[in-house]
C-alpha positions in Angstrom: 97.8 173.1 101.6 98.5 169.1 101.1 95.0 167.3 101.4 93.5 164.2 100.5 90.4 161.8 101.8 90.3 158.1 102.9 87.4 156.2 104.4 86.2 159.8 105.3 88.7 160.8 106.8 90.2 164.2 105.6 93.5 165.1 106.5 95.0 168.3 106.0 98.6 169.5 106.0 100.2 172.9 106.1 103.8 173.1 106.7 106.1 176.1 107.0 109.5 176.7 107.5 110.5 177.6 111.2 112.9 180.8 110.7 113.5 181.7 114.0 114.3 177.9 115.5 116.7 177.3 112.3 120.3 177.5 112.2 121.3 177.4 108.4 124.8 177.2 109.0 124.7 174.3 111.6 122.6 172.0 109.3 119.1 173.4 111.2 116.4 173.6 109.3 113.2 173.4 111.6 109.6 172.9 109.7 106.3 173.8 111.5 103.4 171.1 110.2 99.5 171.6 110.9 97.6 169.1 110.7 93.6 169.1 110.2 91.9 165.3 110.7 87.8 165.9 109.6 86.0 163.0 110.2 83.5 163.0 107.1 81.6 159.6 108.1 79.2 158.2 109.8 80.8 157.2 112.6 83.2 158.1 115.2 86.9 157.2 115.2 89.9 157.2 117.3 93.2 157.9 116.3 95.6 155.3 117.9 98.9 155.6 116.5 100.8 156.8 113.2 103.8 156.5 111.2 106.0 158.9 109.6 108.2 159.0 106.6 110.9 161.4 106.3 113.0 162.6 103.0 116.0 164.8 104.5 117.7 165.2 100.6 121.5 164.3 100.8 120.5 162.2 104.5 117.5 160.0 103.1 114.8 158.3 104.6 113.8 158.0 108.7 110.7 156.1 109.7 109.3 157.1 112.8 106.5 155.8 114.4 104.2 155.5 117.9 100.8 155.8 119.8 98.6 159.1 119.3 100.0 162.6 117.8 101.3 164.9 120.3 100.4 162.7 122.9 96.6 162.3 122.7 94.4 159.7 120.9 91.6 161.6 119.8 87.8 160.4 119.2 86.6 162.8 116.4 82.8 162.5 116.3 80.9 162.5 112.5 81.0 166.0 111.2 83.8 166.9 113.9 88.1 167.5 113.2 91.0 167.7 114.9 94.0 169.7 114.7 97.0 169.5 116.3 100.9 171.4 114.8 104.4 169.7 115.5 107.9 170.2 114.2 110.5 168.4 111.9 114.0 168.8 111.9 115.7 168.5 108.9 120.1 168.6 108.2 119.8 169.5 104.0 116.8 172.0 104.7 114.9 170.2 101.8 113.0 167.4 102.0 109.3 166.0 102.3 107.4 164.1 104.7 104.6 161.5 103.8 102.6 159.0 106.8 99.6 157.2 107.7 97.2 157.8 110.8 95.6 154.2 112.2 92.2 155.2 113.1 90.2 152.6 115.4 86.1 152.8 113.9 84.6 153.0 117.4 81.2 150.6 115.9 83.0 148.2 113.8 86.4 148.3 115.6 87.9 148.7 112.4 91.7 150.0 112.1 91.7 152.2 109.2 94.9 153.5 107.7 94.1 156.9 107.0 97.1 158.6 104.7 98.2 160.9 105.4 99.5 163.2 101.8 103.4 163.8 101.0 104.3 167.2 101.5 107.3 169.5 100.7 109.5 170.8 103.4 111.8 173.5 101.7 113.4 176.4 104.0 112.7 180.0 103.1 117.0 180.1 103.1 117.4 177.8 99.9 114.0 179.0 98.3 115.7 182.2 97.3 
């Protein structure tokens, strides 16, 4: 597990490598990510949008950003957390992923960027 903490906000990743949606030999490497967003403040946020960074080694860097995760834009209440799962595709089947969540504070109308931690993507394939 990849965690770390900013204004209160914990977020959580686990990622694992997708062995039944990959295809090795056609440059298919598919990695499962769960995410866990704990609110650990005092008061309650919504997440509006976020922005990925994605290392594919040998096919570098792709940005990809846009409004919610998964389609929502959570409020997460104090003492409350979210958790969602989504996919990555990666070509080399090694690589890392890294992004920040922009959380609105619903008192001071704040936008916080929560980061979100690096975290390795390596299939099960080239592990061995």
């Amino acid at each position: 597990m990849f965690s770390t903490t900013t204004f209160d906000i914990k977020v959580s990743v686990v990622p694992q490598y997708d062995i039944k949606n990959s295809f090795p030999a056609e440059n298919r490497f598919v990695f499962r990510y769960n995410i866990s967003i704990e609110n650990l403040g005092r008061d309650t946020i919504k997440l509006m949008s976020r922005k990925w960074l994605i290392f594919d080694l040998g096919y570098g860097f792709t940005e990809v950003a846009g409004e919610g995760v998964i389609g929502l834009t959570p409020i997460i209440e104090p003492g409350d957390n979210f958790t969602y799962f989504s996919n990555v595709l990666l070509r080399s089947g090694v690589g890392n992923m890294s992004g920040t969540f922009y959380c609105k504070n619903l008192l001071s109308d704040e936008i916080l960027e929560v980061e979100v931690p690096k975290f390795n993507l390596v299939s099960e394939v080239l592990n061995n």
